[in-house]
C-alpha positions in Angstrom: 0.0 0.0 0.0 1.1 3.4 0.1 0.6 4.9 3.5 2.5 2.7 6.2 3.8 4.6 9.5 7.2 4.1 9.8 10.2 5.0 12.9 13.6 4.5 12.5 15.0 3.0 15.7 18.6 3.0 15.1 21.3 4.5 13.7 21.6 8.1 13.1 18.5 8.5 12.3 16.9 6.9 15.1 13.4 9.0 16.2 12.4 10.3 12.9 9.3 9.1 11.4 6.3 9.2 9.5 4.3 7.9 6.6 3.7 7.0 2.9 6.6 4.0 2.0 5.8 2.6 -0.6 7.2 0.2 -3.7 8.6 3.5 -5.9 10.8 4.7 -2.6 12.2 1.4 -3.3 13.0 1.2 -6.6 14.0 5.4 -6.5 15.3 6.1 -2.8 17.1 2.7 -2.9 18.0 0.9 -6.3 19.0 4.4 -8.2 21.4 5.5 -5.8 22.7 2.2 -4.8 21.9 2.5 -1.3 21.5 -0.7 1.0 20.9 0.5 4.2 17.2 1.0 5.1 17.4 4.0 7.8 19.1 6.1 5.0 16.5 4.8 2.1 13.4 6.0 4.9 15.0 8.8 5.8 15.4 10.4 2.6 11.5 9.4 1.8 10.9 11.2 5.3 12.6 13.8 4.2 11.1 14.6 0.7 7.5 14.2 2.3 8.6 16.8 5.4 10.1 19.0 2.5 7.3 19.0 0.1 8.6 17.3 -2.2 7.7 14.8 -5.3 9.5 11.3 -4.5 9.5 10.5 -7.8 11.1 13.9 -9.2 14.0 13.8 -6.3 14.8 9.8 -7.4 15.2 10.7 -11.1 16.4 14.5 -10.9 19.7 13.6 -8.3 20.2 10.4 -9.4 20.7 12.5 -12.5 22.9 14.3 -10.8 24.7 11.3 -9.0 25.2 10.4 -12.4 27.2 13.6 -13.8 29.3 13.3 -11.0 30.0 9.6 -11.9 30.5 11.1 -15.4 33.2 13.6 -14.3 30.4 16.3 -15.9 30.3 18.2 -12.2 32.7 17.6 -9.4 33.0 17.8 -5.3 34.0 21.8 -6.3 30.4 21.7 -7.8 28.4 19.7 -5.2 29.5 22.0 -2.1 31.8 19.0 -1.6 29.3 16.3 -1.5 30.9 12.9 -2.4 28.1 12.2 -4.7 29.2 8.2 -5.0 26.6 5.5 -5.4 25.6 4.1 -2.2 26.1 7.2 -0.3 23.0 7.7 1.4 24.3 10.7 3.6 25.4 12.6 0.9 22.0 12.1 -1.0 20.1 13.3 2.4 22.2 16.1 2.4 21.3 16.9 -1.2 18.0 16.5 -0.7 18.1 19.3 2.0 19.9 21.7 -0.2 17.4 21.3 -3.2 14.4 21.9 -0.9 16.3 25.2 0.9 17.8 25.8 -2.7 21.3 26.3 -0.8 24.5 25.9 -2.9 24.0 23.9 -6.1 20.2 23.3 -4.4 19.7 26.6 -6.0 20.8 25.6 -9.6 18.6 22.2 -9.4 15.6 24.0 -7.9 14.8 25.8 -10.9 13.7 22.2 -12.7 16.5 19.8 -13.8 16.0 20.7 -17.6 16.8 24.1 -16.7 19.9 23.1 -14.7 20.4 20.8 -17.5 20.8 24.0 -20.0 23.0 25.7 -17.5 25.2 22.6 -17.0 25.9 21.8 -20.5 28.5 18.9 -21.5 25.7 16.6 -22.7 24.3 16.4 -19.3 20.9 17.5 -21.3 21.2 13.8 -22.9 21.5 11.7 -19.8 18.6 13.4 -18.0 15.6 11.0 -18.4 12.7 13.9 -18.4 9.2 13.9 -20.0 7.4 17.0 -20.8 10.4 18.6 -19.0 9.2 16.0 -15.8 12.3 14.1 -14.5 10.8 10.3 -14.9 11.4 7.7 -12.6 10.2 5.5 -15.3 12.1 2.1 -16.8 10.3 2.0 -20.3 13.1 0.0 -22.8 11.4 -2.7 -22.7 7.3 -2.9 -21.8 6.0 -1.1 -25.1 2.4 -0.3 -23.6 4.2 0.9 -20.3 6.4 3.7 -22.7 3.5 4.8 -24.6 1.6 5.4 -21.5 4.4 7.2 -19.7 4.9 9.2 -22.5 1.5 10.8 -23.1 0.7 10.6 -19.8 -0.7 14.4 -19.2 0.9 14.4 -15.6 3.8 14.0 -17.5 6.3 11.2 -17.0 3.6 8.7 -14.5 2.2 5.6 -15.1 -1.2 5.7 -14.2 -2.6 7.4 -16.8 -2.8 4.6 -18.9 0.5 2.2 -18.4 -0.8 -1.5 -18.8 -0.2 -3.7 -15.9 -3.4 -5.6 -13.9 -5.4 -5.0 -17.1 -3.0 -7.4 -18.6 -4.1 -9.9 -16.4 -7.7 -9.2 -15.4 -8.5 -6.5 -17.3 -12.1 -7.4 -19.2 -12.1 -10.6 -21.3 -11.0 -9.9 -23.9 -9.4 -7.1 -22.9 -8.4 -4.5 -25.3 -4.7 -4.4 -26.6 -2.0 -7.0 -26.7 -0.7 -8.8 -23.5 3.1 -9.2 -25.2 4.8 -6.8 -22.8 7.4 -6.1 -25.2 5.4 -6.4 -28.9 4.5 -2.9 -30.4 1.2 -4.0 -32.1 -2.3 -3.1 -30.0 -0.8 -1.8 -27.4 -2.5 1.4 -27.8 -6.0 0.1 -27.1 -4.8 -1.1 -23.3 -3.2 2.3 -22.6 -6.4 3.8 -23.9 -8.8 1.8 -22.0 -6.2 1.8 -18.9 -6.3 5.7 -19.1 -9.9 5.6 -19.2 -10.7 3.7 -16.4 -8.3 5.9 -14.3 -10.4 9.0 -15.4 -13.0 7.3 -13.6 -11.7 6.5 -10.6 -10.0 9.7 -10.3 -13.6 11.1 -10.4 -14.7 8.7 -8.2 -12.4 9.1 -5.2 -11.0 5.5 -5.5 -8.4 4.4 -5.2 -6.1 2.7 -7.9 -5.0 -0.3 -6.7 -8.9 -1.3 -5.8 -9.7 -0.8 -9.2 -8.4 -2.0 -12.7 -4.7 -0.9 -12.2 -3.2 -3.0 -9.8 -5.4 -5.9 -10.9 -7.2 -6.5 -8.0 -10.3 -5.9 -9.3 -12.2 -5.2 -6.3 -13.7 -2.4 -7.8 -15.1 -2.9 -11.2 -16.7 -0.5 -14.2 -20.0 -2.2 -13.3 -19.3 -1.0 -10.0 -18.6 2.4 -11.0 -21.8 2.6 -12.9 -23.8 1.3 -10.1 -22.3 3.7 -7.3 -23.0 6.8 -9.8 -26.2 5.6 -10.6 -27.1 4.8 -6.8 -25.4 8.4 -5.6 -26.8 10.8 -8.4 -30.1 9.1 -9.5 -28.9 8.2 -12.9 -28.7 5.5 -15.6 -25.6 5.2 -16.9 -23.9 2.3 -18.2 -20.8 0.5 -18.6 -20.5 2.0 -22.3 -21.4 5.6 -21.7 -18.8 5.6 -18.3 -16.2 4.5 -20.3 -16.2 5.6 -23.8 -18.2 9.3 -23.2 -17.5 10.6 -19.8 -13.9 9.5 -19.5 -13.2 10.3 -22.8 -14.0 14.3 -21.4 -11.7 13.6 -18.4 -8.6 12.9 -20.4 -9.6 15.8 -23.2 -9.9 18.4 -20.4 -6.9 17.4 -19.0 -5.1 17.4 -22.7 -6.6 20.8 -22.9 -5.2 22.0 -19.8 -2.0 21.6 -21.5 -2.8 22.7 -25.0 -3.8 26.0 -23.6 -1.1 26.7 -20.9 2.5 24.9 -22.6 3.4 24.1 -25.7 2.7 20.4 -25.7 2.2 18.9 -29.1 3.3 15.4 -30.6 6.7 16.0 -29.8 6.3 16.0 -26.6 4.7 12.9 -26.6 7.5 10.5 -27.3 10.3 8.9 -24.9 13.3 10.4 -23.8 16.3 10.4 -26.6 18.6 8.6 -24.8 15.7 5.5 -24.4 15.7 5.5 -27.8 19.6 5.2 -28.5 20.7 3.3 -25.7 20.1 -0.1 -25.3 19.8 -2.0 -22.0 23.3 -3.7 -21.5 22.8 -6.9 -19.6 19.9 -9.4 -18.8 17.2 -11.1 -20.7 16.4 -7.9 -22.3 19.9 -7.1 -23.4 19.5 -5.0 -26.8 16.3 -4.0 -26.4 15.2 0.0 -26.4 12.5 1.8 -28.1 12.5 2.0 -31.6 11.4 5.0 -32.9 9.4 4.1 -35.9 7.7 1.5 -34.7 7.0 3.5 -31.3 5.3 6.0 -33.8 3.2 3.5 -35.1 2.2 3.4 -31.9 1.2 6.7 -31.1 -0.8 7.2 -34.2 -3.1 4.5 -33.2 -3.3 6.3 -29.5 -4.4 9.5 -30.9 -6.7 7.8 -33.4 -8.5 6.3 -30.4 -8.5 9.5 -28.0 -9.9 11.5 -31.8 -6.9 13.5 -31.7 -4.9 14.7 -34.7 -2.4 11.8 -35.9 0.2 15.0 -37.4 0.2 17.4 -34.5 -1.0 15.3 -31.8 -3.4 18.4 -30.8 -7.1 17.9 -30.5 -9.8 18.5 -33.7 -12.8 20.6 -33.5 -15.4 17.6 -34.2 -13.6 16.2 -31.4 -14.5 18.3 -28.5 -17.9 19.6 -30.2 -19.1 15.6 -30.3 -17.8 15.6 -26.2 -20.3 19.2 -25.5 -16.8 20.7 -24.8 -17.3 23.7 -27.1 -16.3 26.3 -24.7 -12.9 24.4 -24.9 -12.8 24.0 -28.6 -13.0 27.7 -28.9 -10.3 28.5 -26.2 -8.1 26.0 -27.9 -9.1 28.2 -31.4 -8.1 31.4 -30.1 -4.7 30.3 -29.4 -4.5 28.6 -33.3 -4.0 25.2 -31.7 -7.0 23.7 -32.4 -7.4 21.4 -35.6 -10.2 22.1 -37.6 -11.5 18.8 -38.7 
């Protein structure tokens, strides 16, 4: 789950404590930076939920930065004389402290890592693994559905906006999409119905990992239908949930972004150096995300959203056939809007 207590009752740390561990402080706090021992993995999730800040954004933006200084791109002359080594869960702590009070080279990093990126140079641009300009915590080589999901995600660089994972496995029968984690082909039509479902239960107030994400299944669309229809006196069904009201979730969120950024398709594809490095060991040795095929991809993912296959923005018809012509227009005004 997500919201365990936790104290640390030894070592250094011993006393502090609070809540929220969970599987990503794991793979981000721990496996990034190479750090073994727990009270420094807890402490610097303490610390990032004390500090107000994203867990995910401080894994991948300093591990980022762990990594320049493995690189010789920055040095101890740079860090304020942090040893930034792997498995150096002080120095990480210590880090962490300087982003949030943006103290030393805190202040270069708390402007957004692309930014520091810019200011950096020496390529350090290239090994940054950002979507949308979203430091990602996000392995995506290899599970196809899993990188287009991340990708388009309008949260920008998360997985629960559509990434494929208990829907391959109890999803509806058959469920939409292909259930070959590392195939190209169909995977759009699982991210699609994935991101769908989590509009709803975003609406909802539910939690995830009761409904179609985790795979649990405790919570069902049928359920959905019936708890709306119980609460609001309605008679909505399974089809209109999913394929009308979601569908006006995810375009109002996509508009958000149309109107306030610059997002178009470009943004919507995975990080450059996913698609030119390959992983180096293991059963997957070889594999990263091939560029054309990955395209292929996202052309089928806007064709099923109704979204332009060229520009990746959205199309008049589009929004009109939701009700969302206020949107459509405010879209227009700004000549982003695809008139189709």
């Amino acid at each position: 789950g997500c919201m365990p207590y936790m104290e640390i009752n030894k070592g250094k740390y011993k006393g502090n404590k609070g809540e929220g561990f969970w599987i990503n402080t794991i793979m981000g706090h721990a496996c990034r930076f190479d750090i073994s021992d727990p009270e420094s993995v807890v402490e610097s999730w303490l610390l990032t939920n004390e500090l107000g800040l994203d867990g995910d954004y401080v894994a991948a933006g300093l591990s980022w930065v762990f990594e320049l200084y493995e690189k010789g791109i920055i040095s101890q002359k740079d860090t304020d004389g942090l040893e930034l080594t792997w498995g150096n869960g002080d120095a990480l702590n210590k880090l962490i402290k300087k982003l949030a009070y943006r103290e030393g080279i805190g202040d270069l990093l708390a402007d957004g890592m692309v930014e520091a990126a810019k200011k950096i140079g020496h390529h350090s641009e290239y090994y940054l693994i950002q979507v949308k300009g979203q430091p990602s915590i996000e392995p995506f080589r290899v599970p196809k559905g899993w990188a287009l999901a991340v990708s388009t995600s309008p949260v920008a660089g998360r997985h629960l906006r559509g990434a494929t994972m208990g829907s391959n496995r109890y999803g509806p029968k058959p469920r939409p999409g292909n259930f070959g984690v590392t195939d190209y082909q169909n995977q759009a039509k699982g991210v699609v119905w994935q991101g769908k479902t989590k509009e709803l239960e975003d609406n909802l107030g539910i939690c995830n990992y009761v409904g179609t994400w985790s795979g649990a299944n405790f919570l069902t669309i049928a359920d959905f239908a019936e708890l709306i229809n119980a609460g609001m006196g309605l008679d909505l069904t399974e089809e209109e949930l999913v394929n009308h009201y979601a569908v006006i979730g995810r375009n109002l969120e996509k508009a958000f972004n149309t109107l306030h950024t610059d997002m178009s398709r470009k943004d919507d594809l995975p990080p450059k150096r996913f698609r030119e490095e390959e992983v180096k060991s293991g059963p997957y040795k070889g594999f990263k995300i091939e560029e054309n095929k990955y395209n292929e991809m996202l052309d089928e993912f806007y064709e099923l959203w109704g979204w332009d296959k060229k520009t990746g923005l959205q199309t008049r018809a589009g929004l009109e056939k939701l009700g969302l012509k206020d949107i459509a227009e405010k879209i227009a005004k700004q000549g982003k809007l695809i008139d189709k």
